[in-house]
C-alpha positions in Angstrom: 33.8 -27.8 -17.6 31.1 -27.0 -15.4 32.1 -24.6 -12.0 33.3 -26.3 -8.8 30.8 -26.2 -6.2 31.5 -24.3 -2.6 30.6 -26.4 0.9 31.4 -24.5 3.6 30.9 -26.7 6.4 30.7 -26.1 10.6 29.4 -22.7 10.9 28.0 -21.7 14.2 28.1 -17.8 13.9 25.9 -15.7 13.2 28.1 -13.1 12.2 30.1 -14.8 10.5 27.4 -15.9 8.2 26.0 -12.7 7.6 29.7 -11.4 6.4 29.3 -14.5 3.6 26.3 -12.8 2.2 28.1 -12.1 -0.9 30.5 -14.7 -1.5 29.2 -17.4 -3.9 28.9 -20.5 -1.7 26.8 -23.2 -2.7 26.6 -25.1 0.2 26.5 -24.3 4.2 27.2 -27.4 6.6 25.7 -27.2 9.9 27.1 -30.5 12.3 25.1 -32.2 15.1 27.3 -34.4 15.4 30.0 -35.1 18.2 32.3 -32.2 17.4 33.3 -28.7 18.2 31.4 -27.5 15.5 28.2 -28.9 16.8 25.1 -26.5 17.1 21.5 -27.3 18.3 18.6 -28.1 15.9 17.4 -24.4 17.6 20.9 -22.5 16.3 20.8 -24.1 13.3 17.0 -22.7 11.9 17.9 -19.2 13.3 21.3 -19.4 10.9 19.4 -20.9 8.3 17.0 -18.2 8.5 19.6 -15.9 7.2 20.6 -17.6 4.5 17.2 -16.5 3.0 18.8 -13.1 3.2 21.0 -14.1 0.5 21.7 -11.4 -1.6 24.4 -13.2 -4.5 21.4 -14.7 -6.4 20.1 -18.2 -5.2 20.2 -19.0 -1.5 23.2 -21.7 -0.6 21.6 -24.8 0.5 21.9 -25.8 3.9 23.2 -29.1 4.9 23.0 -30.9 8.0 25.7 -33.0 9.0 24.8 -36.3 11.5 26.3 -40.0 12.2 23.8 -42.6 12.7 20.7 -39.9 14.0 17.8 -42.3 15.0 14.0 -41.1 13.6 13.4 -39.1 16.6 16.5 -37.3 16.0 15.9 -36.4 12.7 12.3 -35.4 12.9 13.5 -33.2 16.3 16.2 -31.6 13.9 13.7 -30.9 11.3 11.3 -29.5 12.6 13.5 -26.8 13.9 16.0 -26.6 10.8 14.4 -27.0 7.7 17.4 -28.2 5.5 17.6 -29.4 2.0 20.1 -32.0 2.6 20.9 -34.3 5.1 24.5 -35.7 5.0 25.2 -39.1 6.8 28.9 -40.0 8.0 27.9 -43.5 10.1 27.0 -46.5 9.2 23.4 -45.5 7.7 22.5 -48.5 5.3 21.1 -47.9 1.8 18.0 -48.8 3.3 17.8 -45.6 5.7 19.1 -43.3 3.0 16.2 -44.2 1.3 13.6 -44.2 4.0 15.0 -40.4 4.6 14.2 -39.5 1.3 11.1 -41.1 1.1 9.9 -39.4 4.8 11.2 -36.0 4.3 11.5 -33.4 2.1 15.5 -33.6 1.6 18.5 -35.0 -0.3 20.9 -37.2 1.2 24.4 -37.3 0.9 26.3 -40.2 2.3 30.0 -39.9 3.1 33.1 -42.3 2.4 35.8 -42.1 4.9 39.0 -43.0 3.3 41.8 -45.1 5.5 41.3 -47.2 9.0 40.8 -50.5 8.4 38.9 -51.0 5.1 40.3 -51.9 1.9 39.2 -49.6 -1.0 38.1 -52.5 -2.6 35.9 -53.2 0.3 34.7 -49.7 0.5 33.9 -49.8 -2.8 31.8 -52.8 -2.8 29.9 -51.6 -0.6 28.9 -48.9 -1.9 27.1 -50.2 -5.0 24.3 -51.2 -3.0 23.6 -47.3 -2.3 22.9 -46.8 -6.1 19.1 -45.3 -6.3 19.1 -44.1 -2.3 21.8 -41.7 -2.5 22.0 -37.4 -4.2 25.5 -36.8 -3.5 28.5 -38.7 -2.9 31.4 -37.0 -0.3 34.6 -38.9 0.1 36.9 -37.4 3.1 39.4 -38.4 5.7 39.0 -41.0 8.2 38.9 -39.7 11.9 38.9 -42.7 14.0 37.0 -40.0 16.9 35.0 -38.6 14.6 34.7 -40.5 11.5 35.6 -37.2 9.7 36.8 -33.9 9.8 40.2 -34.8 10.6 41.6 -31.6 8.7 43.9 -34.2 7.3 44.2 -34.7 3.5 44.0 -38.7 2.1 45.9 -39.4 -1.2 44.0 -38.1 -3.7 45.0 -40.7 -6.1 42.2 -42.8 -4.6 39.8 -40.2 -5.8 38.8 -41.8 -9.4 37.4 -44.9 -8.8 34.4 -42.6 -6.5 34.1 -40.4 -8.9 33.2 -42.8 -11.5 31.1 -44.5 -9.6 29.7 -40.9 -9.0 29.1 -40.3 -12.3 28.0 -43.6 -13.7 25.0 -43.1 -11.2 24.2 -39.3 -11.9 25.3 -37.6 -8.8 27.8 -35.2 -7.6 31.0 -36.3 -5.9 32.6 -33.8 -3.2 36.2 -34.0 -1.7 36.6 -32.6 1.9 39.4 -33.4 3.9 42.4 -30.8 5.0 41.6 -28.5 2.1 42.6 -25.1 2.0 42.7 -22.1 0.0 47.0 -23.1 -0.6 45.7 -26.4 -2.0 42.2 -26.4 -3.4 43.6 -25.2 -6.6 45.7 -28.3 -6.9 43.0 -30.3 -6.1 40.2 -28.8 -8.8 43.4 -28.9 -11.4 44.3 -33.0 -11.3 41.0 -34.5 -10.4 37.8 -31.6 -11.0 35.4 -33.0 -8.8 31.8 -31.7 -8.5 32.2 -30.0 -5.0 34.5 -28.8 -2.6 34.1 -29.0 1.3 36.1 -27.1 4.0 35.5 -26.5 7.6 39.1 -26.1 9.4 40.9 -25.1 6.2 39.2 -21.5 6.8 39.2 -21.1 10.5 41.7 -18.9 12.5 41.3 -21.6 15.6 39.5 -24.6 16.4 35.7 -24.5 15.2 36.0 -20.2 14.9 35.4 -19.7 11.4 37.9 -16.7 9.4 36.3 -14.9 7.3 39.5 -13.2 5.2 40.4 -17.6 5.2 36.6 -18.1 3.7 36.6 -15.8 1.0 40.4 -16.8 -0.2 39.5 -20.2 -0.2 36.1 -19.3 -2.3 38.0 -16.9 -4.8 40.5 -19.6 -5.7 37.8 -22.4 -5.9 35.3 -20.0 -7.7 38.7 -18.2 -10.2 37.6 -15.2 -9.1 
């Protein structure tokens, strides 16, 4: 079974950063959304400019959360913060996933929320038509505020049908919602997805990353 992949998402500190340097995360989310988390286009190239400094081997790559950006957006972000993937938690059609793709040099991840008012079934449906425009798949908790990043769990029985899809079409599916390092383990052991993403699981207080909570939370993701 191949390893579980780290996301680490909502950093804003530089210092914190820096004291990850040896962990082995696979992914750092930086969010422009609406959120405490949020960080300029500016913040986020001088925090991606240490992750160059990575000394555990291969860089993590750096992931910029947004909901609906418009072109502008995006090419503002850019050329500021060069990320490798962009990760979209609105309602971005297959269409602009594509056109993404096609207009800069990234990956996109588009994100299921799971609850509110849409059937699975629904949700499901309508994600077939992103077959072909999407790299990654991330299914998470619905936040009717913020779409996401509740820091509330969903039932993970609901997980397969995604992760099928996931696989049938050759991409990674990720889990986020309300994981920690007490229940990531749980997680990895009944349903093995691809990747794992935390943001308040491993903070000591609203949007102030921990880094004693980041490395648990790695070491029992990672076995190490």
């Amino acid at each position: 079974m191949s390893e579980t992949a780290v996301k680490i998402c909502g950093l804003q500190s530089v210092e914190v950063l820096k004291s990850m340097i040896n962990l082995p995360v696979d992914y750092i989310g930086f969010v422009f959304a609406k959120s405490r988390r949020k960080v300029t286009p500016e913040q986020a190239g001088e925090l991606i400019g240490i992750l160059k400094e990575w000394s555990s081997g291969q860089a993590p790559a750096a992931v910029g959360v947004l909901v609906n950006p418009d072109w502008s957006e995006l090419e503002e972000l850019l050329s500021h913060a060069p990320l490798d993937i962009v990760q979209l938690h609105g309602q971005e059609t297959p269409q602009f996933c594509r056109e993404v793709k096609e207009r800069f040099p990234v990956s996109v991840f588009k994100v299921v929320s799971i609850g509110g008012e849409k059937s699975d079934e629904a949700r499901m449906a309508a994600l077939d038509s992103y077959a072909g425009c999407i790299d990654g798949l991330l299914v998470d908790t619905f936040d009717p505020e913020y779409g996401g990043g509740s820091g509330k769990t969903f039932a993970w029985d609901l997980i397969p049908p995604y992760q099928d899809w996931a696989k049938q079409h050759g991409i990674p599916l990720f889990v986020a919602g309300g994981l920690d390092a007490d229940n990531v383990s749980q997680l990895i052991s009944r349903y093995a997805p691809d990747g794992v993403d935390v943001s308040s699981g491993v903070e000591r207080e609203p949007g102030v990353k921990d880094i004693q909570k980041v490395q648990a939370f790695v070491e029992r993701v990672k076995g190490i």
